[in-house]
C-alpha positions in Angstrom: 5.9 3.0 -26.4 2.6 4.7 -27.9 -0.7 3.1 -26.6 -1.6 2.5 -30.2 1.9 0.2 -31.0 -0.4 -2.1 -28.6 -3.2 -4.3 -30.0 -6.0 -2.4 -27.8 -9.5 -2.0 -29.1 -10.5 0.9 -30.6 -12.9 2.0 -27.8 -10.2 1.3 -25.1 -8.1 3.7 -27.6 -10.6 6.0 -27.3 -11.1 6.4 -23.6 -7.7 6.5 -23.3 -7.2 9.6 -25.8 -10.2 11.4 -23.5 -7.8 10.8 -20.7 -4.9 12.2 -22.2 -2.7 9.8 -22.4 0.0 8.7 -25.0 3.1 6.8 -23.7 2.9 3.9 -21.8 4.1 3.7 -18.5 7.2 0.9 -18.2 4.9 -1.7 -16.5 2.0 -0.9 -19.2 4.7 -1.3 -21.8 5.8 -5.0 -20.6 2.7 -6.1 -19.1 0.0 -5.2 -21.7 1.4 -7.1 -24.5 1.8 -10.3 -22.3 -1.8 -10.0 -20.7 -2.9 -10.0 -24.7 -1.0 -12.5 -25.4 -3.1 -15.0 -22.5 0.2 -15.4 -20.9 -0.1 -15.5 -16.5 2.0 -12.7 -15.5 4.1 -11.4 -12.1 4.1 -8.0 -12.1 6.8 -6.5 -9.2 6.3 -2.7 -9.1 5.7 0.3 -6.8 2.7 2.0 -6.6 2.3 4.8 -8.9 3.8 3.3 -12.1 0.8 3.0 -13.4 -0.4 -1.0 -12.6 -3.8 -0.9 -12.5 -4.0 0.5 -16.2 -1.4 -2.0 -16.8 -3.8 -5.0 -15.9 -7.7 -3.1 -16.5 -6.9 -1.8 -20.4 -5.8 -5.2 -22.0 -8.5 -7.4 -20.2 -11.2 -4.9 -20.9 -10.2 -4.2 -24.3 -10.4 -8.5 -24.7 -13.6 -8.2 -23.5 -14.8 -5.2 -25.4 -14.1 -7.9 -28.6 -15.9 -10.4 -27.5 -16.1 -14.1 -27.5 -16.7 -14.3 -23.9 -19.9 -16.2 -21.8 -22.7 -13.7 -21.9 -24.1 -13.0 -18.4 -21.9 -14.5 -16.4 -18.8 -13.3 -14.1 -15.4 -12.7 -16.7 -13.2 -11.4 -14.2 -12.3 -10.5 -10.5 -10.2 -8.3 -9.3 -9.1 -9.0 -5.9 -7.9 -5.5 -3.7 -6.9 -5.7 -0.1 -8.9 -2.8 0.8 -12.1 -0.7 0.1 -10.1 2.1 -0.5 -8.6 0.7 -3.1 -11.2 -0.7 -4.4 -13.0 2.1 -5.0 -10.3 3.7 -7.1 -9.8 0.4 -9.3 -13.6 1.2 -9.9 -13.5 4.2 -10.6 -10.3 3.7 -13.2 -13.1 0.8 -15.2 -15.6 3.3 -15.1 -12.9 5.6 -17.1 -11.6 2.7 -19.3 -14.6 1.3 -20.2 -16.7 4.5 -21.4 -17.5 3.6 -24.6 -17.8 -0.4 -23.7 -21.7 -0.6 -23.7 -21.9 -4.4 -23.2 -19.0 -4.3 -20.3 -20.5 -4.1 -16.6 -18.6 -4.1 -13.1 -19.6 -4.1 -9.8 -17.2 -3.2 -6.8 -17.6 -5.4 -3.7 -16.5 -4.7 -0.1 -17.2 -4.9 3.0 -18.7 -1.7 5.7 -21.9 -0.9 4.1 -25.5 -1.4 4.5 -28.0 -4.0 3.6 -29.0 -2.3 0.1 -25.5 -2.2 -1.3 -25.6 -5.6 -0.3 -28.4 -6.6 -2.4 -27.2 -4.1 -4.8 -24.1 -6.7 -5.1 -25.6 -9.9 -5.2 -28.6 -8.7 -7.8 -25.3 -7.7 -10.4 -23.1 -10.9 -9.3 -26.3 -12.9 -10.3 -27.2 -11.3 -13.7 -23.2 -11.5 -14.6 -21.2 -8.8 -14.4 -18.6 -8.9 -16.7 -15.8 -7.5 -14.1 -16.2 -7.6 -10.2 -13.6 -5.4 -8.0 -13.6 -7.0 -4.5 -12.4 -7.5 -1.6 -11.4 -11.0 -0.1 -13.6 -10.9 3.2 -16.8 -9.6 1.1 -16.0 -11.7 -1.6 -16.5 -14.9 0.9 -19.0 -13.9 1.7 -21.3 -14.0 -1.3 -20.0 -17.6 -2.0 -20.3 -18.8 1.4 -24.2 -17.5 0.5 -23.9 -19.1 -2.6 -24.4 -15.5 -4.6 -21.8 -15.8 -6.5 -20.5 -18.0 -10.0 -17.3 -18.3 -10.6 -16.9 -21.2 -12.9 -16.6 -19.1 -15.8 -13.6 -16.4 -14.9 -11.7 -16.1 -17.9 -9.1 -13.5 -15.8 -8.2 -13.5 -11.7 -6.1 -10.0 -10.6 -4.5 -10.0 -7.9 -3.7 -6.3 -7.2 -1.4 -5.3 -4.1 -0.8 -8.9 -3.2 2.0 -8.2 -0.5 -0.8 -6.3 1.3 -3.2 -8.7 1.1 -1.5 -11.2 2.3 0.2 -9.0 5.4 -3.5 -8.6 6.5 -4.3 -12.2 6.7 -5.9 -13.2 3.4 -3.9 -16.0 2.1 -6.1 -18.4 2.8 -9.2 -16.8 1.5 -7.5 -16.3 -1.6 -6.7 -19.8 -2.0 -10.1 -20.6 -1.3 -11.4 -18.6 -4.2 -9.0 -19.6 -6.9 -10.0 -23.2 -6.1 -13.6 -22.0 -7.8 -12.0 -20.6 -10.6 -11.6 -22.5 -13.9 -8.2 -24.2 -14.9 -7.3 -22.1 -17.9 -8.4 -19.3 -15.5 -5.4 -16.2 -16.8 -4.1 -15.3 -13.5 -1.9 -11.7 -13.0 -0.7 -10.9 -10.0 0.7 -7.5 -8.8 2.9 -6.9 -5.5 5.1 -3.9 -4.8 7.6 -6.5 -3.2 9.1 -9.8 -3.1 8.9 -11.6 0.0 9.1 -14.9 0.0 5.4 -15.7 0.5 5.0 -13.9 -2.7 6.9 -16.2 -4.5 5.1 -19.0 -3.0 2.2 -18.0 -3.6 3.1 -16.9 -7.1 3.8 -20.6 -7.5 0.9 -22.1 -6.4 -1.9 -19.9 -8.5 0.1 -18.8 -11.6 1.7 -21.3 -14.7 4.7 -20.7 -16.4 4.5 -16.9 -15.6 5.9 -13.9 -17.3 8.0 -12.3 -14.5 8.6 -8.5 -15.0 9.9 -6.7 -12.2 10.7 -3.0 -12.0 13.6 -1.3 -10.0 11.9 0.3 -6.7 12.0 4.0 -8.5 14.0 6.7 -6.2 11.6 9.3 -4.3 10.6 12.7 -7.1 13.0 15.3 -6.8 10.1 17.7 -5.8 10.2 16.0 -2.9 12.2 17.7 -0.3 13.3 15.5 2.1 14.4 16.2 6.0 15.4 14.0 9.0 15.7 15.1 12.7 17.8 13.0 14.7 16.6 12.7 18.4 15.1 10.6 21.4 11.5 8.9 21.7 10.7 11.5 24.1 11.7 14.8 22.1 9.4 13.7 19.2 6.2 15.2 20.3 7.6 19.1 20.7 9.8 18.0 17.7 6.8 17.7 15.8 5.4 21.4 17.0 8.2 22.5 15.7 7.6 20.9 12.2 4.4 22.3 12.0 5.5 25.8 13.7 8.1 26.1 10.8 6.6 24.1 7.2 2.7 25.0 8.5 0.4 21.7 9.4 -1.8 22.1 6.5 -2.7 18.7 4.3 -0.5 16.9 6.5 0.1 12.9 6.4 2.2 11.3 9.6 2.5 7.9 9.2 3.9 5.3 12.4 4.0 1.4 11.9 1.9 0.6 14.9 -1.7 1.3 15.8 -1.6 2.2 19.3 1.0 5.2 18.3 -1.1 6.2 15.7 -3.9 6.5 18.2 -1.2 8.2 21.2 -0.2 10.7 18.4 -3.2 11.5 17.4 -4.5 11.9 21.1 -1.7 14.9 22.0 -2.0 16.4 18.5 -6.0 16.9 19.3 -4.6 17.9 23.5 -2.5 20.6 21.1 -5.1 21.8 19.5 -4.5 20.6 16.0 -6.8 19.6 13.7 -6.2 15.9 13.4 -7.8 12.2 12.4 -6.3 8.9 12.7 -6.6 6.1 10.2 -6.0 2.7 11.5 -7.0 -0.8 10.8 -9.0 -0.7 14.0 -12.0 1.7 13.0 -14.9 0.3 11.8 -14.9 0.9 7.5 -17.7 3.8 7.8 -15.5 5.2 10.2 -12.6 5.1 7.6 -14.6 6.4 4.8 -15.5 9.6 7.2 -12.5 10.4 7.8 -11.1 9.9 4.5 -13.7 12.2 3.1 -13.2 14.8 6.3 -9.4 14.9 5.6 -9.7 14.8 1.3 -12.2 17.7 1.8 -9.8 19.7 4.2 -11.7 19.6 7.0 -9.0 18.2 8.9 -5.9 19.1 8.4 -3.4 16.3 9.6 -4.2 13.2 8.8 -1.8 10.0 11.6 -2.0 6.9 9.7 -0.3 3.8 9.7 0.6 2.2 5.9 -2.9 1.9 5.6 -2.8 4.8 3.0 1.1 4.2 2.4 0.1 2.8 -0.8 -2.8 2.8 -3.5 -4.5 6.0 -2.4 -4.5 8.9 -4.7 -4.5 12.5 -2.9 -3.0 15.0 -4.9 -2.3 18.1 -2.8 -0.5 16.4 -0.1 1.9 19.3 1.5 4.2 16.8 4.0 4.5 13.5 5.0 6.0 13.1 8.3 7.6 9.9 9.1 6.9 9.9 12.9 9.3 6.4 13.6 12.0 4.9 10.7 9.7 2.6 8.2 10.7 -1.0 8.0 12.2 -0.7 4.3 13.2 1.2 1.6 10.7 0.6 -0.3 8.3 1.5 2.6 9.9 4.8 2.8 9.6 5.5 -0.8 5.9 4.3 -0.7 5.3 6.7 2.2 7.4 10.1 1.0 5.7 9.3 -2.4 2.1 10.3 -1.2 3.2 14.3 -1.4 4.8 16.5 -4.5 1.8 14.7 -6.5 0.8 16.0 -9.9 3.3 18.0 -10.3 3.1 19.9 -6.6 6.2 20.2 -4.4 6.3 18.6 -1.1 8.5 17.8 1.9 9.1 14.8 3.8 10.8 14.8 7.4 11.4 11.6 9.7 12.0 11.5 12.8 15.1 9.1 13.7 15.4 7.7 17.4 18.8 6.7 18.4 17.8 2.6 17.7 16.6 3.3 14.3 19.9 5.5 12.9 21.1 1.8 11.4 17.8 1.9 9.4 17.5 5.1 8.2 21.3 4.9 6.9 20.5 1.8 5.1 17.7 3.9 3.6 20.4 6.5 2.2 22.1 4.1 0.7 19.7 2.8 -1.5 19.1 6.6 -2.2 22.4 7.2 -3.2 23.0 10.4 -1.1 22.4 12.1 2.8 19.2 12.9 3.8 19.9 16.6 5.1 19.7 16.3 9.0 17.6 19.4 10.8 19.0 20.3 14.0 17.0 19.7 16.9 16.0 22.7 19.1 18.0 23.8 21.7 15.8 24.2 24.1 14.8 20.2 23.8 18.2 18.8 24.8 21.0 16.4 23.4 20.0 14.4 20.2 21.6 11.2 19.6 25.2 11.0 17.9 24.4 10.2 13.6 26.6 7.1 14.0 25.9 3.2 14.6 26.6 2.1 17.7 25.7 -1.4 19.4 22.5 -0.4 21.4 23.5 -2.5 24.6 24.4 -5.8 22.4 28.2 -6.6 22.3 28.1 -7.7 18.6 31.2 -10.0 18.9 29.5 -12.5 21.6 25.8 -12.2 21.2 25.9 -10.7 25.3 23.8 -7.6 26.5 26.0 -5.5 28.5 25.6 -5.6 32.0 25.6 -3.0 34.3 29.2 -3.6 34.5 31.5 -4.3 31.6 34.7 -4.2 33.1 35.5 -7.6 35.1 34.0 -10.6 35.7 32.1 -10.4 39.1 31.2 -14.2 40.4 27.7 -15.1 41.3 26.5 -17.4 43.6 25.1 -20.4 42.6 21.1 -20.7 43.9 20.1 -24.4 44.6 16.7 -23.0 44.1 14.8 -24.8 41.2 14.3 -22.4 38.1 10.6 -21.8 36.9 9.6 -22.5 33.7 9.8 -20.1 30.9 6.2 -18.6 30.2 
């Protein structure tokens, strides 16, 4: 569908022919006309399809006609992180070029007093469209900054995130300020059941449009190396001694591995920052501009940056342990062959996590091609499932034995209690 079969303003056509664009996206396509039509909408889709547009152009092009309380807040946007926030900014600065009378203010968290006031001073002369983050936005109210009795629209962008980190109560606490009629749109990349509930709890009679999990780009060139916990780390050299360690993302579900990987890559000499929930945000911000300006070349992250930030010449994305999901794996690989580069993903799969990564390849459809591991490093585990010390018929670890029976003496000694 053309942007202009939609019943957008003309100066929300007009920033969108600056950008280039023509076709919608599938989510613009089935979202945009709902949003226009006042309509509370679910919106399930990965990240890159194009959802912030999706939710930004139809409630700024409302608000670019008008009929809406002057000098007072319109709309919040509600993003898990800064990061992220910063980008939905910096897509309302685009959108709303040529919208005179349409202000925004981003508000996050892990910054100094003056963006503070900065924040409060635009919250309290109205600004049409505020991009925050739960924590900061609680903030202001608790401080009693902040209006929200006149929201016309309440986004909920990355919701599955948002709620992972802990914010389902602060959420809850700020739609209870928001008006009844309040249009609410929510966005989540998955399904989980807490999505649902929440779903029913802040949205009425929603439209529900949910996208297929799209397969990984065929640009992307993808890899998996088979071995043990303890072969990863000269695995890794080897990665980098053969595809070069240039504009690098490795990604591992927990934060103290992010922090061990990191640690040897730095011992090896490599050029390397970590990214974790666990650094301060000015901390984050320096090393997302140190890694974005190439002074460091590999970048260990957890999902932090799986989803919702934009880097464009990302060469490979090493998946150091089997994410939890397909959809994880997708959001993960998806971060290289941007705009229209080539890339290469490789993960690394320990003998526990084969089950994982085959249920991966069959939501792909097809094999990811296995690279050999090194001679010199040993055995790697057999590509096959096996039962991992659990005998699947009766729920029993195996022993140290497994042929017959042995009897064991009965102890009259009293059993402690279970800590």
């Amino acid at each position: 569908m053309d942007f202009y079969d939609l019943d957008l303003s003309d100066n929300t056509l007009d920033a969108i022919d600056d950008m280039g664009w023509t076709s919608c996206t599938p989510i613009q396509e089935k979202c945009i006309p709902e949003i226009l039509d006042g309509k509370d909408v679910l919106g399930i889709a990965q990240t890159g399809t194009g959802k912030t547009a999706a939710y930004l152009l139809p409630i700024l092009s409302m608000l670019d006609d008008g009929g809406f309380p002057e000098n007072s807040i319109n709309c919040v946007i509600m993003s898990p992180t800064r990061e992220l926030a910063q980008q939905i900014d910096q897509a309302m600065q685009g959108f709303s070029y040529y919208m005179q009378s349409v202000s925004s203010v981003a508000v996050y968290g892990g910054n100094d007093g003056s963006r503070y006031d900065q924040e409060y001073k635009s919250m309290k002369m109205g600004a049409d469209v505020i991009i925050a983050t739960p924590g900061r936005l609680i903030s202001h109210i608790t401080m009693g900054n902040v209006d929200l009795g006149k929201v016309s629209f309440f986004v909920l962008d990355e919701a599955d995130r948002m709620l992972d980190m802990g914010f389902h109560e602060d959420i809850l606490s700020i739609a209870k300020l928001l008006p009844p009629d309040c249009q609410t749109i929510m966005f989540s990349a998955t399904m989980p059941d807490k999505i649902e509930e929440l779903a029913k709890t802040l949205l009425k009679s929603p439209a529900i449009i949910k996208l297929a999990v799209n397969k990984p780009a065929e640009k992307i060139k993808q890899l998996a190396c088979v071995c043990h916990e303890n072969q990863k780390d000269k695995v890794l050299k080897n990665i980098f001694n053969t595809y070069g360690q240039k504009r690098v993302i490795i990604f591992s579900s927990s934060k103290s591995k992010v922090k061990e990987i990191n640690k040897q890559l730095r011992v090896s000499k490599v050029n390397s920052g970590e990214m974790h929930s666990d650094l301060m945000q000015s901390q984050r911000d320096e090393v997302m501009y140190l890694f974005k300006s190439g002074k460091i070349d590999v970048l260990v992250a957890t999902d932090i940056v799986a989803r919702g930030i934009d880097i464009d010449d990302i060469s490979m994305v090493i998946n150091y342990d089997v994410p939890h999901d397909s959809e994880d794996y997708v959001h993960r690989i998806g971060r290289t062959a941007r705009a229209d580069n080539d890339g290469i993903a490789v993960t690394l799969v320990r003998g526990k996590e084969i089950e994982k990564f085959m249920q991966i390849e069959k939501f792909l459809g097809y094999e990811v091609e296995k690279i050999p591991l090194p001679k010199e490093l040993g055995k790697a585990p057999e590509y096959k499932i096996t039962n991992y010390g659990k005998d699947k018929r009766k729920g029993h670890k195996y022993g140290k034995y497994r042929g017959k029976k042995t009897a064991r003496k009965k102890s009259n000694k009293p059993k402690e209690p279970r800590k």
